[in-house]
C-alpha positions in Angstrom: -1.1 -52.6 11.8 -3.0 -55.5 11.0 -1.2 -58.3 9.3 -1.8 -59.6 5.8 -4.3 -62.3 7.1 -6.1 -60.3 9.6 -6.3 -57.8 6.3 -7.5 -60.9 4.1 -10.1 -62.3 7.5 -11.3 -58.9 7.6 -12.2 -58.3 3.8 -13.2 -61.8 3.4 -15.9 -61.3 6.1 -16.7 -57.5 5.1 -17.5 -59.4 1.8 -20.0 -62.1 3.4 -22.1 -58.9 4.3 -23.1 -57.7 1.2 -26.6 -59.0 1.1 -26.9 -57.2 4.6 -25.3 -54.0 3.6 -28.4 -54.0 1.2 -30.7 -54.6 3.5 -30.0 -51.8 5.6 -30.1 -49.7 3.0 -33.3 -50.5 1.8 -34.5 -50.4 5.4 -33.0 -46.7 5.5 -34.9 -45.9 2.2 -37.8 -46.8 3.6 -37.5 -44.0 6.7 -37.6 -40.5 4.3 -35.2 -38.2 6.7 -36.0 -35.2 5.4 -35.9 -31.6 7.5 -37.9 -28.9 7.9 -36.9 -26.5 6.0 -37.4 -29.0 2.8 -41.0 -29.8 3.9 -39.7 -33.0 5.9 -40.3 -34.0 9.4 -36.4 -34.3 10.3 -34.7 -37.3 11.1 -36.4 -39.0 14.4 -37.3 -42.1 13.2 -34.3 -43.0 11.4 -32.1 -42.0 14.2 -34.5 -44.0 16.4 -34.1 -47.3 14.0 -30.2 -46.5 13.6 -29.6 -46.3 17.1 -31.3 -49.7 17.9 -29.0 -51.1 14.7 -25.5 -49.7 16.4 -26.7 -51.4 19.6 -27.5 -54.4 18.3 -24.0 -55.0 16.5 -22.5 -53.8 20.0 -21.4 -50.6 19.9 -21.9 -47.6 22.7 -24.2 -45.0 21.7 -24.7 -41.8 22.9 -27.6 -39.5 21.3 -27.4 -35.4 21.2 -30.7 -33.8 20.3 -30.6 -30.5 19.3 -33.6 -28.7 20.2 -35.9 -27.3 16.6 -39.4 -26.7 17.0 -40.1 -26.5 13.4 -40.4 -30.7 13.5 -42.8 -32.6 15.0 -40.6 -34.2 17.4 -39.1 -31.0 18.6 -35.9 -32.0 18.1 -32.9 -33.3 15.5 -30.9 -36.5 16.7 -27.3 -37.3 16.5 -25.9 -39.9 17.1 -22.4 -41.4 18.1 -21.0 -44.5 18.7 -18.0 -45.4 20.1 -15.5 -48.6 19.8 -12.5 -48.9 21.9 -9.3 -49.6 21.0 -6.0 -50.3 22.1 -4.5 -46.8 22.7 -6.5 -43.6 23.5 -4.2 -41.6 22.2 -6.7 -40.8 19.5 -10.0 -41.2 17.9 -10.3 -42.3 14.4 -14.0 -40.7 13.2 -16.6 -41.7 10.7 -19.2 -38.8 9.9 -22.4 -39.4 8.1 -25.4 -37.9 7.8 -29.1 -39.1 7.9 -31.3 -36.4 6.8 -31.6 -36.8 2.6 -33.2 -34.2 0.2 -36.6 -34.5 -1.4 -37.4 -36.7 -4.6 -38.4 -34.4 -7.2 -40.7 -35.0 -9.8 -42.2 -38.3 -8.9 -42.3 -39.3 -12.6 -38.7 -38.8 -12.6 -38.5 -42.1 -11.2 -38.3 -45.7 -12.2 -40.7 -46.4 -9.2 -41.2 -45.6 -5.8 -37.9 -43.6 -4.6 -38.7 -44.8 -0.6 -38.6 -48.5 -1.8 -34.9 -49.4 -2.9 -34.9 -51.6 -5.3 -31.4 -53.5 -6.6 -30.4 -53.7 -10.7 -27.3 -54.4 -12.1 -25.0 -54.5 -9.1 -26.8 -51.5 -7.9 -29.1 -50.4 -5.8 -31.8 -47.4 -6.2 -33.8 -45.0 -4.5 -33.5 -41.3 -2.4 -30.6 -41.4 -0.4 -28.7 -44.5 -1.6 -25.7 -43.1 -2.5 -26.1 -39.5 -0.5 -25.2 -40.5 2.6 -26.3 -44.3 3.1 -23.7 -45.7 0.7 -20.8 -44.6 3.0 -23.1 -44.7 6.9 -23.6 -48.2 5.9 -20.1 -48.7 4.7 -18.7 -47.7 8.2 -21.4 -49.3 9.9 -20.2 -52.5 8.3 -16.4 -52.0 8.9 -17.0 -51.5 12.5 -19.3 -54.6 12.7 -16.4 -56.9 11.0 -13.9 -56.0 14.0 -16.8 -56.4 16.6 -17.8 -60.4 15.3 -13.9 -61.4 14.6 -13.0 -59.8 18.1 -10.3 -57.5 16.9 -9.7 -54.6 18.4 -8.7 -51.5 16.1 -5.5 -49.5 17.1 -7.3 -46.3 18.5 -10.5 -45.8 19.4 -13.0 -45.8 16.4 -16.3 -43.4 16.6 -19.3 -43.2 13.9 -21.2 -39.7 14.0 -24.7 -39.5 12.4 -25.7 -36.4 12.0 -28.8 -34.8 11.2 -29.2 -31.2 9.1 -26.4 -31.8 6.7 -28.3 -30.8 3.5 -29.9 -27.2 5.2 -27.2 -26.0 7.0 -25.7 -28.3 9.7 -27.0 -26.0 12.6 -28.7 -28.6 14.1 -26.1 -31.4 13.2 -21.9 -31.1 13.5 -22.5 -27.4 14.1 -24.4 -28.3 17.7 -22.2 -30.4 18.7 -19.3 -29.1 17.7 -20.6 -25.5 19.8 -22.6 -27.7 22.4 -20.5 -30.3 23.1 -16.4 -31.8 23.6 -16.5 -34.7 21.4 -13.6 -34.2 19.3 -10.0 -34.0 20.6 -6.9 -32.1 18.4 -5.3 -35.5 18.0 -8.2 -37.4 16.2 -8.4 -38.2 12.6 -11.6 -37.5 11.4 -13.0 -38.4 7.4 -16.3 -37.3 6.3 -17.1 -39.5 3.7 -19.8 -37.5 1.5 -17.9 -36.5 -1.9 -15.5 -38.3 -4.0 -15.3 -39.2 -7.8 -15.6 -42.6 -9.7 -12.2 -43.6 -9.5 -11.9 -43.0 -5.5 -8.7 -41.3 -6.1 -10.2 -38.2 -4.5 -9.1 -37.0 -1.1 -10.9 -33.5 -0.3 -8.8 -31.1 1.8 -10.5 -27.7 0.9 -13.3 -26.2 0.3 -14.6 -23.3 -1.8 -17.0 -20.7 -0.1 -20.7 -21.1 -0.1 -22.8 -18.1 -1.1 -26.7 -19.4 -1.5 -28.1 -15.4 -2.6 -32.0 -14.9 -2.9 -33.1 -12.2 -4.6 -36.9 -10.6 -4.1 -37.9 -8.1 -6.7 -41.4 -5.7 -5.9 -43.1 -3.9 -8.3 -46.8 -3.5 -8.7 -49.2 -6.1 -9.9 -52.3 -5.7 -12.4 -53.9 -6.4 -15.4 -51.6 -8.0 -17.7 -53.6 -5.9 -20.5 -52.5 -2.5 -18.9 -48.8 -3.0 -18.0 -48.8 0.6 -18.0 -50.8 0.7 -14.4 -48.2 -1.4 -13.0 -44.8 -2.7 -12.8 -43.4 -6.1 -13.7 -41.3 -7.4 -11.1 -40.5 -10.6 -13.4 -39.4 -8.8 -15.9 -37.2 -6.2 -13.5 -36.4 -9.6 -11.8 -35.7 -11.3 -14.8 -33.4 -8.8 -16.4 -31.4 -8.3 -12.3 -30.6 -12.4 -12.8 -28.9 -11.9 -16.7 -27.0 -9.0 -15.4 -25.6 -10.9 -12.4 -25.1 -14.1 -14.6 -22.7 -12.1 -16.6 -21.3 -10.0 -13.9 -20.0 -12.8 -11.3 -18.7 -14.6 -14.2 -16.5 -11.6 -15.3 -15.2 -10.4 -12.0 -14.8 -13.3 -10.7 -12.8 -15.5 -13.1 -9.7 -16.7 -11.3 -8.7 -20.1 -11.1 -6.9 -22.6 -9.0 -5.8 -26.2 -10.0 -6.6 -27.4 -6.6 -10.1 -27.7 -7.0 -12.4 -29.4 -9.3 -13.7 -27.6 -11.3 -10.8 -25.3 -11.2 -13.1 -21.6 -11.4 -16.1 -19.8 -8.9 -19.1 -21.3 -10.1 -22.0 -18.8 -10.2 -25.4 -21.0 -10.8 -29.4 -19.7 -10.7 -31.4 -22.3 -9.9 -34.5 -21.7 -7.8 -37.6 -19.6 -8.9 -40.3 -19.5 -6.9 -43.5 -19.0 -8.7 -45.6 -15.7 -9.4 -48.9 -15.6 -10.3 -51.2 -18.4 -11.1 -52.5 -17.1 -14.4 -51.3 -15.9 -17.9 -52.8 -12.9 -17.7 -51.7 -10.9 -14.3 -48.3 -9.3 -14.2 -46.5 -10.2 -11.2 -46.0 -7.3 -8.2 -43.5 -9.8 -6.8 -40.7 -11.7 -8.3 -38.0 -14.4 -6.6 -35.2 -16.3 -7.5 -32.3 -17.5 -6.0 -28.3 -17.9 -7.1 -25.8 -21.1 -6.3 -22.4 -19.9 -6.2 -19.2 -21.5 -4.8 -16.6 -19.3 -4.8 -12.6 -20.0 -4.9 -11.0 -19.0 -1.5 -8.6 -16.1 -2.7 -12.0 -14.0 -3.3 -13.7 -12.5 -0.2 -17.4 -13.5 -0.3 -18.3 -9.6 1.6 -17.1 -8.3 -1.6 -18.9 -10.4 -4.2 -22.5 -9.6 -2.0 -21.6 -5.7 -2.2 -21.0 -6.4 -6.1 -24.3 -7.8 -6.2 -26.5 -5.6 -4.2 -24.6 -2.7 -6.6 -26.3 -4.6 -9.6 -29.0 -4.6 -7.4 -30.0 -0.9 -7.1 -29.2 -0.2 -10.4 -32.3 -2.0 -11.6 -34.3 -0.6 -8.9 -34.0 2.4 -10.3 -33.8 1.4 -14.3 -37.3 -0.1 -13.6 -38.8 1.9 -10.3 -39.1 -1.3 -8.3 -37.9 -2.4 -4.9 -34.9 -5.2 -5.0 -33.9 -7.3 -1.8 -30.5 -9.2 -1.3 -30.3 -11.5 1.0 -28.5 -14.8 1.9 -29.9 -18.5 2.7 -26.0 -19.6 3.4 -23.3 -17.5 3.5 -19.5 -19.6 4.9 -16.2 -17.7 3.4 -14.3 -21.2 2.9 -12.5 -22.7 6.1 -8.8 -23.3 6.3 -7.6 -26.2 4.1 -6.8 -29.3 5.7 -2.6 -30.2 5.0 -1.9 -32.4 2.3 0.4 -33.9 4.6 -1.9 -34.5 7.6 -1.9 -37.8 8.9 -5.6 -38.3 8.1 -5.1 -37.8 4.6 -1.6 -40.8 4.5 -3.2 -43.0 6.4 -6.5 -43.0 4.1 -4.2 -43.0 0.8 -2.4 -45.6 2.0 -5.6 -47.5 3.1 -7.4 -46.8 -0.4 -4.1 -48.4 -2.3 -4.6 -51.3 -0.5 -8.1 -52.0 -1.5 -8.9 -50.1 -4.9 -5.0 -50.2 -6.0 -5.3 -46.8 -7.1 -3.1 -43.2 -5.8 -5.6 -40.8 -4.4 -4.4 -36.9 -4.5 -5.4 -34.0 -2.5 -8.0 -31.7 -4.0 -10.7 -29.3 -3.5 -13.9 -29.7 -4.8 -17.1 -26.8 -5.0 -19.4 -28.4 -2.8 -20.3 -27.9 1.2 -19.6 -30.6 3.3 -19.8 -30.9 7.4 -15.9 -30.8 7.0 -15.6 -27.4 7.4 -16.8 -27.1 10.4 -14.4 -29.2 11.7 -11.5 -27.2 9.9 -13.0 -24.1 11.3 -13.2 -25.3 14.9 -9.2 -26.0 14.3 -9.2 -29.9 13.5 -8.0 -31.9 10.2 -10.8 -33.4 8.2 -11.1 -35.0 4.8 -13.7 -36.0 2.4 -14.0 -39.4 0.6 -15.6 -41.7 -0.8 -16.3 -43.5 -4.2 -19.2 -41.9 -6.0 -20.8 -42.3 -9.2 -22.0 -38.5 -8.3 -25.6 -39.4 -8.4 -27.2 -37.7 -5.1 -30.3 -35.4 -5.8 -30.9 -36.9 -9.0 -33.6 -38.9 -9.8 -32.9 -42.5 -10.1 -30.2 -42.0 -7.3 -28.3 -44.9 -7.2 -25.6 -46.5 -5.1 -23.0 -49.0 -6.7 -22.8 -51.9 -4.3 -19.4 -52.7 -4.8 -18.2 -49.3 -3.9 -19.9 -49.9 -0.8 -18.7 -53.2 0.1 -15.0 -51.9 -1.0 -15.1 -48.6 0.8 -15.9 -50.6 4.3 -12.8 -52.4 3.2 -11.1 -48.7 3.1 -12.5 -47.7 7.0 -11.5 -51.1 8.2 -8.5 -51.0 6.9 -7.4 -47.3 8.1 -9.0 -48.8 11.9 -5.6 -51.4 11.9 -2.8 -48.7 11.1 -0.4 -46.9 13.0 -0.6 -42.9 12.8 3.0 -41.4 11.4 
């Protein structure tokens, strides 16, 4: 454990980074990482910059592409890099991820969202806070030990990974099925959900069910309805009926997670027809719903593709059910895992506060690791801003959250 002025010489110089910690992240702002399947061009170039960065502070790094021909590049970079310690007994893992989702509405925005700009102890723009408040946070922990030539008490490894926001096939879960990184022993924290207060420490999951729902019927004349049939309105009426539906059956709740109930969200529509006056022959929207572990998420699909064929034949069109993600919820991680003492012990240190175990609604790479059999967490401290426009990072929380990592890289494992 590191002593009370190792502690103080470590924060002290964590602190002298700040106008660096900013820097990077505008520097990351300014390389969109954004995959395919959100009209992006994946994460080349900011893997390409990051891996140059990690180098140049000292660290080992070791890049696994995993091959996607739907980018430019033809592949999706990950990155890890490695800093030894004095037992290797374990690893203690930092997991981030570089790809970020699209801005929106551009008017949205203050200004350009690929040009950070800093305002009030914070700093703006796509990204900031989902996932470059926390990579640059660990970046900067690591970089503190490296420059006052203390070693950390295991080995300490940063993953960047790419495809976090689609999926993950082409980021944790390639290496995780492609490659031995991880061993049972390692502590590993995924720092990509947390609240305000930083007093959350995620050990579970809900499950993920992304539905998308394509309704045919028969276009024409929107002044003869009669020679045709409206798939909006068919497709329309399909999305009330499940609305109310999910929400009925499935209405348990569990104090674990936050909030404590299956959420059951529409959100997407694609668009029909260009013009006023044509009814739509085709009709698609698409459901967000994150379901509490106790309900099996086969069952909630058959409930739907029941509802499903009852207004295919209510109004004599076609209905298809089909899934964009689809993850029953992974094995919780033990409140009383190491990972999650020695993070709660770090996080009183620094923010003075007593972080509990919880679950929280959203997918994080976490599970992957839980599935494959290892003990993961999620932290960090978020104002809860990602995908919003006006995204913005608190620079404090990052300056104090690589306090946290560096922190957690001195202690002893129970």
């Amino acid at each position: 454990m590191w002593s009370s002025n190792q502690i103080k010489t470590i924060f002290q110089r964590i602190d002298s980074y700040q106008d660096q910690m900013i820097e990077l992240q505008k520097n990351l702002t300014a390389i969109p990482a954004i995959g395919p399947k959100n009209q992006g061009q994946g994460e080349a170039k900011r893997a390409l910059y990051l891996k140059e960065f990690l180098q140049g502070i000292g660290l080992t790094v070791e890049e696994y592409n995993a091959p996607d021909s739907q980018v430019p590049d033809g592949y999706r970079p990950n990155l890890v890099a490695r800093l030894s310690g004095e037992s290797d007994e374990r690893t203690i893992w930092l997991m981030t991820h570089m790809d970020i989702v699209p801005e929106g509405p551009r008017e949205l925005w203050q200004t350009d969202p690929f040009k950070a700009w800093v305002k009030e102890g914070k700093i703006y723009g796509r990204g900031v806070e989902d996932n470059q408040q926390e990579m640059v946070a660990s970046i900067f922990a690591v970089k503190a030990l490296i420059e006052l030539g203390l070693r950390p008490t295991y080995n300490v490894g940063l993953v960047l990974v790419s495809d976090e926001e689609t999926g993950s096939k082409y980021g944790i879960g390639y290496l995780l099925s492609k490659h031995n990184i991880f061993k049972p022993k390692d502590l590993i924290i995924v720092p990509d959900a947390g609240n305000p207060e930083g007093t959350q420490i995620e050990i579970a999951e809900k499950s993920l069910v992304w539905l998308k729902i394509r309704t045919l019927g028969k276009q024409c004349h929107g002044s003869d309805p009669q020679k045709g049939r409206n798939a909006h309105r068919a497709g329309a009426n399909l999305l009330c009926r499940l609305d109310k539906l999910l929400h009925e059956i499935y209405n348990g709740q569990d104090s674990l997670f936050d909030p404590p109930f299956t959420t059951a969200e529409p959100t997407k529509k694609e668009a029909n027809v260009p013009n006023i006056n044509t009814i739509p022959g085709e009709d698609v929207f698409y459901f967000d719903c994150r379901v509490l572990p106790q309900y099996d998420i086969n069952e909630l699909l058959e409930d739907v593709k029941t509802e499903a064929s009852a207004v295919e034949k209510e109004f004599e069109v076609k209905v298809e059910v089909s899934t964009e993600q689809f993850e029953q919820a992974a094995p919780p991680t033990s409140p009383d895992a190491p990972v999650v003492k020695v993070l709660a012990k770090a996080i009183k240190e620094v923010y003075g506060v007593e972080a509990k175990p919880k679950g929280i609604g959203g997918g994080t790479v976490a599970a992957f690791f839980r599935r494959a059999g290892y003990d993961a967490v999620v932290w960090g401290k978020f104002e809860s801003t990602a995908h919003q426009p006006n995204e913005y990072c608190v620079i404090s929380n990052m300056v104090n959250d690589a306090k946290v990592y560096a922190h957690i890289f001195g202690q002893h494992v129970p």
